[in-house]
C-alpha positions as a Markdown table, in Angstrom:
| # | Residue | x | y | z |
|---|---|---|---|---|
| 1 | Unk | 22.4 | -6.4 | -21.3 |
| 2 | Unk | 23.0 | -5.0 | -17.8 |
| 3 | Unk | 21.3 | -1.7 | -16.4 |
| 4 | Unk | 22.4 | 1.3 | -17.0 |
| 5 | Unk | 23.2 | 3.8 | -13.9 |
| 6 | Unk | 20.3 | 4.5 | -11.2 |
| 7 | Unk | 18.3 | 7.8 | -12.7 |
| 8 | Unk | 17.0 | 9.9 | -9.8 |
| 9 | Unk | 13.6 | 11.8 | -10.9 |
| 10 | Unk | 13.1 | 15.3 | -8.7 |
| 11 | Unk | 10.7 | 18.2 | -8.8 |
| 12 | Unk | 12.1 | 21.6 | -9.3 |
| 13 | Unk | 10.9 | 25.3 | -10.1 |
| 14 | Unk | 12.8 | 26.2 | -13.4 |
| 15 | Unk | 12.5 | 29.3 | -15.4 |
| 16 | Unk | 9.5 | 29.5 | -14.0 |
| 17 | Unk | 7.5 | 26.2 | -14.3 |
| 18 | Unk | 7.6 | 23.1 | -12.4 |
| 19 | Unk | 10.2 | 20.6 | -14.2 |
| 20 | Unk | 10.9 | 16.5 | -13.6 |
| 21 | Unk | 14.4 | 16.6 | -13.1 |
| 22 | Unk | 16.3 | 13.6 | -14.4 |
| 23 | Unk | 19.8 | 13.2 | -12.1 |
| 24 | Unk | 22.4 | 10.6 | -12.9 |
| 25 | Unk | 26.0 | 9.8 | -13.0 |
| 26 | Unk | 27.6 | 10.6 | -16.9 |
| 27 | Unk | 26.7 | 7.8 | -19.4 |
| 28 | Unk | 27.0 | 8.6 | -23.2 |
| 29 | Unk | 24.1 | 5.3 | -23.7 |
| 30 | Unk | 22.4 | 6.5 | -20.6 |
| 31 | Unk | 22.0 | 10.2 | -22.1 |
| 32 | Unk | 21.3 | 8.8 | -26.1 |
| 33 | Unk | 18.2 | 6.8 | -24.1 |
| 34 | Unk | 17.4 | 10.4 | -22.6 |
| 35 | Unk | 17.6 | 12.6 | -25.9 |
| 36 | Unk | 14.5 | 9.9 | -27.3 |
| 37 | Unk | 12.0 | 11.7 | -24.8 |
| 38 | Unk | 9.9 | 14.5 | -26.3 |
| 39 | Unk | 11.0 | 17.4 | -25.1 |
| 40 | Unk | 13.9 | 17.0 | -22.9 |
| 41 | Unk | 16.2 | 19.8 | -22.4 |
| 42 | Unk | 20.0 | 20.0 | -20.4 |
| 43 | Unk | 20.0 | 23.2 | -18.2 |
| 44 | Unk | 23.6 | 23.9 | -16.9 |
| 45 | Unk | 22.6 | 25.5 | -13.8 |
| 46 | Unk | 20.7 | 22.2 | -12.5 |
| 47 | Unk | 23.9 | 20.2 | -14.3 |
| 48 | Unk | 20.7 | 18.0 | -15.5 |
| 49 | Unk | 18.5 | 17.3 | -18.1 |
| 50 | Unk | 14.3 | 18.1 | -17.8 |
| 51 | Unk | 11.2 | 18.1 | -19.4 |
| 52 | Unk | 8.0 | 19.8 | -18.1 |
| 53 | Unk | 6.5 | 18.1 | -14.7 |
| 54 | Unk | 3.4 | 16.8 | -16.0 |
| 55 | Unk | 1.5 | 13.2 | -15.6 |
| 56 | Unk | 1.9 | 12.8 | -19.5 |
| 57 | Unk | 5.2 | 13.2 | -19.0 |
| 58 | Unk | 6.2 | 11.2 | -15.6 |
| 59 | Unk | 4.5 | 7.9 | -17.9 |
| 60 | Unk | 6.5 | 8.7 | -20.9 |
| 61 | Unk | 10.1 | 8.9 | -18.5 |
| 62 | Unk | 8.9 | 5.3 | -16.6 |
| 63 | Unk | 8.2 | 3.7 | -20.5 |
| 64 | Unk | 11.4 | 5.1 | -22.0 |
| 65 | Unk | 13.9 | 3.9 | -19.1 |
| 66 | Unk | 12.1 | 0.8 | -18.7 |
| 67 | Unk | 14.0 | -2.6 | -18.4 |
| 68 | Unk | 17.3 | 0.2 | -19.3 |
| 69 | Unk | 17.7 | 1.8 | -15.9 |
| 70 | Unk | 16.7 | 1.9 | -12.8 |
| 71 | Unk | 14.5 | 4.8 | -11.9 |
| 72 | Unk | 14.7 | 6.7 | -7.8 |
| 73 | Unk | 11.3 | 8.2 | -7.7 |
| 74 | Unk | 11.5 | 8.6 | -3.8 |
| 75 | Unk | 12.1 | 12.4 | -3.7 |
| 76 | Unk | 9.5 | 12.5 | -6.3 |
| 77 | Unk | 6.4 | 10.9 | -4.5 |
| 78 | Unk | 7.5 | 11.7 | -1.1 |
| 79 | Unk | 5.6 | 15.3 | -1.6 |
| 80 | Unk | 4.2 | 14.8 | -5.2 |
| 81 | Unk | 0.4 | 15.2 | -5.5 |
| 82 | Unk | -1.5 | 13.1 | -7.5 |
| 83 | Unk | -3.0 | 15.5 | -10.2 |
| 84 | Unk | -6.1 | 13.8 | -11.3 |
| 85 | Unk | -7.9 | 15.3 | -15.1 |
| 86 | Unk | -10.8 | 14.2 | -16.5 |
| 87 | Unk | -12.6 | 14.8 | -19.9 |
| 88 | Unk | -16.5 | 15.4 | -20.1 |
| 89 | Unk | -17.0 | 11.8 | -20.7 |
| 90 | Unk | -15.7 | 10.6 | -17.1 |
| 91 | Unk | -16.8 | 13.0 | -15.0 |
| 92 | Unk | -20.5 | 12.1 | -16.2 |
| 93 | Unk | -19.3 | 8.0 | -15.7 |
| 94 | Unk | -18.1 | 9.5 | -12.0 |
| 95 | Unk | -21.3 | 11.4 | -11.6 |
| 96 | Unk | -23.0 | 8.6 | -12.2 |
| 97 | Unk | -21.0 | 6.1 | -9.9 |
| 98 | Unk | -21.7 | 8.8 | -7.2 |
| 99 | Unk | -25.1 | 8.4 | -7.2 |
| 100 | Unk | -24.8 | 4.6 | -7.1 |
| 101 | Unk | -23.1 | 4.7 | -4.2 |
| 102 | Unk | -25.8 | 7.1 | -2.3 |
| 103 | Unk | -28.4 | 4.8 | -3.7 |
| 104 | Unk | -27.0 | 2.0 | -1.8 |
| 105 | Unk | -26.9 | 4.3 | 1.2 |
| 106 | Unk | -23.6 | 4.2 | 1.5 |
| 107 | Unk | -22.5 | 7.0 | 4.6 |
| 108 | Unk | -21.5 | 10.2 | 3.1 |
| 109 | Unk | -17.8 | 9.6 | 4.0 |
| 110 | Unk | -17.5 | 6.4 | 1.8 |
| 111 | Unk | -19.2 | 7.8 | -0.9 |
| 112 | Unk | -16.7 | 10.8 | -0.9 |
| 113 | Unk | -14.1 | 8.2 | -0.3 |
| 114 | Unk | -14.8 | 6.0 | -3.0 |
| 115 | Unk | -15.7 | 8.3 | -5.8 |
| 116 | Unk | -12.1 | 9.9 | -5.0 |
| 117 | Unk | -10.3 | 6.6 | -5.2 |
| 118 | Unk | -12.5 | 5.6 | -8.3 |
| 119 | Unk | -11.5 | 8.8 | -9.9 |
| 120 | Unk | -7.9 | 8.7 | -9.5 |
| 121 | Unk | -7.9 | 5.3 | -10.8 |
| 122 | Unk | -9.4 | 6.7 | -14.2 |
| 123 | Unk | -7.8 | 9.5 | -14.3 |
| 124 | Unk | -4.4 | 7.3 | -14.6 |
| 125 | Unk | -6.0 | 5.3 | -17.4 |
| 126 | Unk | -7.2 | 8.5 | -19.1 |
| 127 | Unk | -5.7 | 7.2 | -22.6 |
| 128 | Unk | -7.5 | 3.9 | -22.0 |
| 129 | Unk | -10.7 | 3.1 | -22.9 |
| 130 | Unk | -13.3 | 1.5 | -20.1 |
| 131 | Unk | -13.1 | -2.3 | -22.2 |
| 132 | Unk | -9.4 | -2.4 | -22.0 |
| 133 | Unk | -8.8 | -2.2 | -18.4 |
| 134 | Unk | -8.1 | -5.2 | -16.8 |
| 135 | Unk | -6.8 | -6.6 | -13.4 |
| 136 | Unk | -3.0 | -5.8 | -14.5 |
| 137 | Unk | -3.5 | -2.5 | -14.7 |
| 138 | Unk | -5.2 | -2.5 | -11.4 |
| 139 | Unk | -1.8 | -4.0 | -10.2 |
| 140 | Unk | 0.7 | -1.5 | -11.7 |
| 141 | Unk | -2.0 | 1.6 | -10.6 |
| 142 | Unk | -1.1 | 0.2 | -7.0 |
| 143 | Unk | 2.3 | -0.4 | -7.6 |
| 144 | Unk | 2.9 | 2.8 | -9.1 |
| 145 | Unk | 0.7 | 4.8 | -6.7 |
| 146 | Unk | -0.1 | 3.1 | -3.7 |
| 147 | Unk | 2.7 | 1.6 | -2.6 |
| 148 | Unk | 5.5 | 4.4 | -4.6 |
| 149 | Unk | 3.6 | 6.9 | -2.1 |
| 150 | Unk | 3.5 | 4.7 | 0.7 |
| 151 | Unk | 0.0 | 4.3 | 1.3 |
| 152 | Unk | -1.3 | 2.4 | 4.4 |
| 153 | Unk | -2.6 | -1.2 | 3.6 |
| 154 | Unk | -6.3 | 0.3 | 5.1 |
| 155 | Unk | -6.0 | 2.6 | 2.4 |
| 156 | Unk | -5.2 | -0.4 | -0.4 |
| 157 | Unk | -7.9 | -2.2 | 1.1 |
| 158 | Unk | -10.7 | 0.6 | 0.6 |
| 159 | Unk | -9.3 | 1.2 | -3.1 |
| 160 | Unk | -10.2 | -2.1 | -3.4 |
| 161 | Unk | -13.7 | -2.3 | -2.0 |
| 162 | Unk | -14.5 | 1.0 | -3.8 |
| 163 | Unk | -13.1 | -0.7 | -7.5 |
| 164 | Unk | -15.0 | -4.0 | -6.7 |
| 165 | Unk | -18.5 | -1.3 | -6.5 |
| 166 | Unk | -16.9 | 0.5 | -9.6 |
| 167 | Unk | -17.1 | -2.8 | -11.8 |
| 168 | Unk | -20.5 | -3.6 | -10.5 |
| 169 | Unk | -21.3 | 0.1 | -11.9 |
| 170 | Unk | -19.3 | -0.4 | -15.0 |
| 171 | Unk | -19.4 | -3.8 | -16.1 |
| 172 | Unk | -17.6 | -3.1 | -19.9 |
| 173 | Unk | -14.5 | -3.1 | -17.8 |
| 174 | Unk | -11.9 | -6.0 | -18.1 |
| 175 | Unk | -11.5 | -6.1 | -14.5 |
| 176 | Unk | -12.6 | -9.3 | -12.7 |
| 177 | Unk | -13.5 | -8.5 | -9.0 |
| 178 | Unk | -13.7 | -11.9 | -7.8 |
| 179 | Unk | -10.0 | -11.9 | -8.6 |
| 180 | Unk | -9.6 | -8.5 | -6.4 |
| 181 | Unk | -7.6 | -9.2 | -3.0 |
| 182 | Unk | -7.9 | -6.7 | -0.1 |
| 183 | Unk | -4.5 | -7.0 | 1.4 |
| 184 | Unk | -4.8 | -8.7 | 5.1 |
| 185 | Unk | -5.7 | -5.9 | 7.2 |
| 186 | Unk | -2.6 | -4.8 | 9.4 |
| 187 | Unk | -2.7 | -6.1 | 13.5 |
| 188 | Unk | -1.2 | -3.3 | 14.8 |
| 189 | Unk | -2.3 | -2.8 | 18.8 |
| 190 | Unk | -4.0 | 0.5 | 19.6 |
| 191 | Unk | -2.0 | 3.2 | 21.7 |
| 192 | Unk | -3.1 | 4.2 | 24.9 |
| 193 | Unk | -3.0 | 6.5 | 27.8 |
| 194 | Unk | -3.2 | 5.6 | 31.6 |
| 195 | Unk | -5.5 | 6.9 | 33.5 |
| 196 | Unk | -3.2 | 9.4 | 34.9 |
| 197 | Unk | -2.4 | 10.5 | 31.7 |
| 198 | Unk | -5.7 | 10.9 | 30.5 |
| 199 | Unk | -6.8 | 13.5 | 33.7 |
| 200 | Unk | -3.3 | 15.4 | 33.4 |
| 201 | Unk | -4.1 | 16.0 | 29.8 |
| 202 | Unk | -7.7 | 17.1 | 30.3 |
| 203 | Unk | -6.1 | 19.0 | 33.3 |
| 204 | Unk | -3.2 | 20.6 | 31.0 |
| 205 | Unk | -6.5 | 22.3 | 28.6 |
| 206 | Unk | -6.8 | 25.2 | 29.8 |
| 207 | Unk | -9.7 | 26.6 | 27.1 |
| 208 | Unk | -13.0 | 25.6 | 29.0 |
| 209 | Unk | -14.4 | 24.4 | 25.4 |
| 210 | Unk | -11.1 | 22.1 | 25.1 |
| 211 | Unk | -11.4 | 21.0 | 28.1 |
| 212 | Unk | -15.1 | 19.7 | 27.9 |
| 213 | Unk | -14.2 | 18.1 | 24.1 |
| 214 | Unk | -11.8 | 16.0 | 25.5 |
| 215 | Unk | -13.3 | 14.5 | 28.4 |
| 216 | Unk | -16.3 | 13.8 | 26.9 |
| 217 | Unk | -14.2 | 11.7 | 23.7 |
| 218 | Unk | -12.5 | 10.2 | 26.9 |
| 219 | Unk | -15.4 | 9.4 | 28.8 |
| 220 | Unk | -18.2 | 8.1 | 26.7 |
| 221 | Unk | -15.5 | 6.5 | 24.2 |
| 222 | Unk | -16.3 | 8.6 | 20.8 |
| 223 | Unk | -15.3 | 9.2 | 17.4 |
| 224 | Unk | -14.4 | 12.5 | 16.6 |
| 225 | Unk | -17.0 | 12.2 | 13.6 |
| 226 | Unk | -19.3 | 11.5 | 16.4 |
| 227 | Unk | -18.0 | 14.5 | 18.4 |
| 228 | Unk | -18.9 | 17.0 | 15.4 |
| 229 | Unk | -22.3 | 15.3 | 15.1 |
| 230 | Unk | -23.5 | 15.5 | 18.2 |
| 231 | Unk | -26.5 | 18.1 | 18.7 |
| 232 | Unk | -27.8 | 19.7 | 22.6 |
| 233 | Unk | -30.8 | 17.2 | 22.1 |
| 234 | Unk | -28.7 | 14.4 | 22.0 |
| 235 | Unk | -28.0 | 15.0 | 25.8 |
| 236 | Unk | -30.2 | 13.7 | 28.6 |
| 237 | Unk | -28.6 | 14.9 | 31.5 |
| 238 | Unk | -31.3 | 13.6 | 34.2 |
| 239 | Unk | -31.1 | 9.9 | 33.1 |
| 240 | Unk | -27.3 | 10.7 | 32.9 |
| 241 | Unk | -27.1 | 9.4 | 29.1 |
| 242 | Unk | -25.6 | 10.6 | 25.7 |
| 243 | Unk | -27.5 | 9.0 | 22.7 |
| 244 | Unk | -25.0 | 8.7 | 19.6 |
| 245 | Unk | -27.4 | 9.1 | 16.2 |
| 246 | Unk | -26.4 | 7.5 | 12.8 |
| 247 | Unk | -22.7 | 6.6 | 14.1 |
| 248 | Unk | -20.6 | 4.7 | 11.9 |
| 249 | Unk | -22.7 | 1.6 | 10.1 |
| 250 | Unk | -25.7 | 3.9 | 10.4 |
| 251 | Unk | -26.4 | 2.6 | 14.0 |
| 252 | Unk | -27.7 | 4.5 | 16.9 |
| 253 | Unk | -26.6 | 3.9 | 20.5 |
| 254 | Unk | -27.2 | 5.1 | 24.5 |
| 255 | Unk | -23.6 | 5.4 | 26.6 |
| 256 | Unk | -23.4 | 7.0 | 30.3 |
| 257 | Unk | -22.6 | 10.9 | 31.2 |
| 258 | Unk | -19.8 | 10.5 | 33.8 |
| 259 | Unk | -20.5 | 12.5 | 37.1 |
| 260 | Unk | -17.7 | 14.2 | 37.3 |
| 261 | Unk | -18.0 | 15.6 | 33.7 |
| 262 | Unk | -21.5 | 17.5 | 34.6 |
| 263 | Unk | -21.0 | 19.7 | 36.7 |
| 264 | Unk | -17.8 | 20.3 | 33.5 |
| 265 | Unk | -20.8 | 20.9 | 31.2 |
| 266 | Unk | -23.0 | 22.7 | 33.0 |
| 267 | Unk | -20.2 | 25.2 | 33.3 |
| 268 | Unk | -19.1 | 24.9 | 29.5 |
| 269 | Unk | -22.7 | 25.4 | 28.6 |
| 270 | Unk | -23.0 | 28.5 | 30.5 |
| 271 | Unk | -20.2 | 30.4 | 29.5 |
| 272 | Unk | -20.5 | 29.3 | 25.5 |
| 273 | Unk | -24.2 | 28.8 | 25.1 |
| 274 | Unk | -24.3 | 26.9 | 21.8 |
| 275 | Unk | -27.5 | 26.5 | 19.9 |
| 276 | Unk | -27.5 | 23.8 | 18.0 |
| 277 | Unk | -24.1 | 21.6 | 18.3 |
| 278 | Unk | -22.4 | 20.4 | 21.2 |
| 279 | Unk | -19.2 | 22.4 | 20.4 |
| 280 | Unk | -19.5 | 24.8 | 17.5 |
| 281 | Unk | -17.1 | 26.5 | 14.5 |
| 282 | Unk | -18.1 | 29.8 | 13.0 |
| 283 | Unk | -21.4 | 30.4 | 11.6 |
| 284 | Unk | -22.6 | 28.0 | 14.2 |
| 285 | Unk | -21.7 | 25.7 | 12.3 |
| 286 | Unk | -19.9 | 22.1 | 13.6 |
| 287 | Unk | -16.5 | 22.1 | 15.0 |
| 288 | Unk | -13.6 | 21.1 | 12.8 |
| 289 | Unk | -12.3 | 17.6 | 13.6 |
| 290 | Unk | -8.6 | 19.0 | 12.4 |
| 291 | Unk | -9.0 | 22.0 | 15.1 |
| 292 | Unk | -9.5 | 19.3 | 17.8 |
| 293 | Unk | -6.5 | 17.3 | 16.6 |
| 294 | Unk | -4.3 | 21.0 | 16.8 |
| 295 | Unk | -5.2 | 21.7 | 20.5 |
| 296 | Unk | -5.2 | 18.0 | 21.6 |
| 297 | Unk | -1.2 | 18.6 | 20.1 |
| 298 | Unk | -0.6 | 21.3 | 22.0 |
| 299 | Unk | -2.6 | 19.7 | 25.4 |
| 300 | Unk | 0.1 | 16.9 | 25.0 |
| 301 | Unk | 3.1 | 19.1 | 25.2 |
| 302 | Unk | 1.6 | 20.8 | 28.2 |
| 303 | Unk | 1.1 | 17.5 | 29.9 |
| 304 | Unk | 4.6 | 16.0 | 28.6 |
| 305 | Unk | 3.3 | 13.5 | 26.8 |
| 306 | Unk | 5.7 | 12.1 | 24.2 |
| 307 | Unk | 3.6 | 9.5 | 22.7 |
| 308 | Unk | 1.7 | 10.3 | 19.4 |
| 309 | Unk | -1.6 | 11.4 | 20.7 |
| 310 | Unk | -4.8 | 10.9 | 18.5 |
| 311 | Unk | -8.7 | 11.7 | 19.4 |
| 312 | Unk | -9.1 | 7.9 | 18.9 |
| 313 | Unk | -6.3 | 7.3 | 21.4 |
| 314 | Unk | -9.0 | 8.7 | 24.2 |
| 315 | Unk | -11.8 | 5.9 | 22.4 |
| 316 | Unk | -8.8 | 3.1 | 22.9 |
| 317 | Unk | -8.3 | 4.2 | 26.4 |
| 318 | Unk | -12.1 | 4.3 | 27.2 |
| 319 | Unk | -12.0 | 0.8 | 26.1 |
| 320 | Unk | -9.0 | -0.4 | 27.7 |
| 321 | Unk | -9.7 | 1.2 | 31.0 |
| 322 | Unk | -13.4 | -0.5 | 30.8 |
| 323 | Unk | -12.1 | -3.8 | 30.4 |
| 324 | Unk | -9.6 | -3.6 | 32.8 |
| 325 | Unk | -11.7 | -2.5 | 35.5 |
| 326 | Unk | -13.8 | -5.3 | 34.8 |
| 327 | Unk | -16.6 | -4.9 | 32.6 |
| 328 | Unk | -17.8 | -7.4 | 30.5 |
| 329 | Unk | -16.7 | -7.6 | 26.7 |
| 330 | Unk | -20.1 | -7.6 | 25.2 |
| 331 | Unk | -20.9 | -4.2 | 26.9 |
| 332 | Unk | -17.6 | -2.3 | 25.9 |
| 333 | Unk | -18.9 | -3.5 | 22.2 |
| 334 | Unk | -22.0 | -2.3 | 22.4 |
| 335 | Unk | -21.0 | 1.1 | 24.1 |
| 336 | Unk | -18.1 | 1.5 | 21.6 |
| 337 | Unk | -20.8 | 1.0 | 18.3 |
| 338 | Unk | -18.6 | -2.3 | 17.6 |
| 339 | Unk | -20.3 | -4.7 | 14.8 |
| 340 | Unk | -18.5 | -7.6 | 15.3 |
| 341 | Unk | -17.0 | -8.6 | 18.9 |
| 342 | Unk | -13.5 | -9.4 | 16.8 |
| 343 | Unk | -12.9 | -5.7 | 17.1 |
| 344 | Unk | -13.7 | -5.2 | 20.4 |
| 345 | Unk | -11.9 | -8.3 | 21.0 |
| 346 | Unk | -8.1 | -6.4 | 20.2 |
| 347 | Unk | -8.3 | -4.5 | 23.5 |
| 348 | Unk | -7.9 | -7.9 | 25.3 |
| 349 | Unk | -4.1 | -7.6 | 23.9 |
| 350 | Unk | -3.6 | -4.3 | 25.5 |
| 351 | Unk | -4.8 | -4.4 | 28.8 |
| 352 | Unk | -2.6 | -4.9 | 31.8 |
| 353 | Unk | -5.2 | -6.3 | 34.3 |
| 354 | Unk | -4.2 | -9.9 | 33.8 |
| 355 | Unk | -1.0 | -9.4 | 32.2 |
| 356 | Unk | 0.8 | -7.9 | 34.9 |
| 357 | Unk | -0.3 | -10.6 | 36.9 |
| 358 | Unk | 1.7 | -13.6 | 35.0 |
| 359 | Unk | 5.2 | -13.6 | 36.5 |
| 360 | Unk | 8.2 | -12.9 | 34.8 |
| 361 | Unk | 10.9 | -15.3 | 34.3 |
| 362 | Unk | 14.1 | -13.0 | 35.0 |
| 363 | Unk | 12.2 | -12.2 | 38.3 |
| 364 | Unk | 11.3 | -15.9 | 38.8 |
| 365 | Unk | 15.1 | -16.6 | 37.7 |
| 366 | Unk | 16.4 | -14.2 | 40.7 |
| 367 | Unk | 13.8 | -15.2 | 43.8 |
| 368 | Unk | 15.0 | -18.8 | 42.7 |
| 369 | Unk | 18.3 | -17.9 | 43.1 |
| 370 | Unk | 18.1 | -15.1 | 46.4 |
| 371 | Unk | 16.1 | -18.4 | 47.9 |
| 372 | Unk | 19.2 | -20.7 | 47.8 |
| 373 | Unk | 20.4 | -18.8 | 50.6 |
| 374 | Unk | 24.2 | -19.1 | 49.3 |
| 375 | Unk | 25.0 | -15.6 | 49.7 |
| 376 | Unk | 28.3 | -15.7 | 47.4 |
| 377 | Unk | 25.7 | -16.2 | 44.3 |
| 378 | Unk | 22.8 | -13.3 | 45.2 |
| 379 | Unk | 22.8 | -11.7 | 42.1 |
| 380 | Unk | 22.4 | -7.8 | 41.6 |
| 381 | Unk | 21.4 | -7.2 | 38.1 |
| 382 | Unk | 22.7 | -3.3 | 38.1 |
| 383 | Unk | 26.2 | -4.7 | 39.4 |
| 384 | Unk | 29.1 | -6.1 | 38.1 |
| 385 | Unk | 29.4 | -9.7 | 37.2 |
């Protein structure tokens, strides 16, 4: 039996709750399938039928039109958020997984993460008990969510990771993690600045705080979580060194002060005096990472920089500009906190050092030609033929 016509599902505010709008093209079998859902209702101002937005209810549309019609959920999930409930029961299971997680002294941020992924994963399988769930409906929970919302694989690949943890923790489940894949990680080059870029865009801050933020990402190559970490004790400024504590795989490490961001420091120092952080929010508190991704923005249109500009774009710079001005691969790891020399090993594929040293064949192509000496063939590529 073919398909009936494409049904496109919407979000709308109607008589005063939010409604799943079901849009498509008259059909008297297409709107018989549509009466069957609990319910539904026609409104003649929306010239559609609804039923109240609710998870319950988005599950019950995808069963009833399935193998029917086709269902466009694209204006649905583009802004949709994913609504996660929980009974008593899972929160404790959750609670629990949580403190599984510290115990393996995980970092704080892939607890958080984790836990989060872990409980939007229940929270779809609400209805399901822990024993039923298997590796199928880890499938459709990625095919329904992940990749309907357009998730980055990095994203797929820490569901993953936090699930294979999640089965260790609750081994009732169905779900066999030796059979759980990571998608290959995506081998995407980093963006980077020139060096000219970099100095007009610290040159383009003109809040002395800013200003001192973003040279010092730039110039000793941090994170941003780093950044917000980092305390006035971490700074030695006679031996000219920054010591980064409990960075990213709980590892501490020494990089170089730049001379020409001292003197930069002394005066930030002065004029803001913090007390305990390096840069800090109300309360004196830490700095935001999102309020140094807003000014860096704004630092960027000042300095006309189209390209999309990141915090971690200075790191990539740091580390492009290190390599190529020479330095050796094993010390741009260990100044960037790398584990494995495989990641330092990408900004060999950016740099230009060597690069713009292999000829190009178009150029070789015209020299070869110019060389002849037969003037009737020189060749002026912005010219006619």
């Amino acid at each position: 039996m073919a398909l009936l016509p494409a049904v496109h599902v919407y979000q709308k505010k109607h008589r005063g709750n939010l409604r799943l709008v079901l849009q498509f093209n008259y059909n008297e079998r297409l709107i018989n399938v549509v009466k069957s859902l609990p319910g539904v209702r026609w409104s003649q101002r929306l010239k559609s039928w609804y039923v109240l937005d609710s998870e319950e209810n988005l599950t019950l549309v995808k069963q009833t039109f399935k193998g029917k019609a086709k269902l466009d959920l694209r204006l649905l999930t583009a802004k949709r958020p994913f609504v996660r409930e929980l009974n008593e029961q899972q929160r404790h299971l959750l609670n629990g997984f949580f403190k599984f997680l510290k115990g393996k002294r995980y970092s704080e941020s892939t607890v958080h993460t984790y836990t989060t992924f872990v409980a939007d994963f229940v929270s779809y399988y609400r209805l399901k008990s822990l024993n039923e769930l298997t590796n199928r409906d880890v499938e459709l929970f990625i095919e329904e969510v992940f990749i309907e919302r357009r998730y980055s694989v990095s994203t797929q690949r820490q569901f993953i990771s936090a699930l294979k943890l999640f089965v260790v923790y609750c081994p009732e489940t169905h779900i066999n993690d030796l059979q759980l894949e990571r998608p290959k990680r995506s081998k995407k080059l980093p963006s980077v600045l020139s060096q000219e870029e970099v100095l007009r865009l610290i040159q383009c801050t003109p809040n002395l705080k800013h200003r001192a933020i973003l040279a010092l990402i730039y110039s000793c190559g941090l994170r941003i979580s780093e950044l917000i970490a980092l305390r006035l004790i971490d700074f030695y400024v006679e031996r000219k060194q920054l010591i980064i504590r409990n960075a990213k795989g709980r590892k501490d490490r020494y990089v170089s002060l730049a001379d020409s961001f001292l003197p930069l420091l002394s005066n930030y120092y002065q004029t803001y005096r913090p007390k305990i952080y390096f840069v800090e929010g109300q309360g004196d508190g830490p700095y935001s990472a999102e309020s140094v991704r807003h000014f860096l923005r704004r630092s960027c249109k000042r300095a006309q920089i189209g390209k999309r500009v990141t915090p971690h774009t200075l790191r990539h710079s740091y580390a492009t500009h290190l390599l190529e001005n020479g330095v050796d691969i094993r010390y741009i790891q260990s100044l960037l906190g790398h584990a494995k020399p495989e990641t330092t090993m990408i900004y060999t594929h950016v740099t230009r050092k060597d690069l713009m040293e292999i000829p190009n064949p178009l150029d070789a192509a015209v020299q070869k030609l110019e060389a002849s000496g037969n003037d009737k063939e020189k060749l002026v590529l912005s010219g006619g033929f």
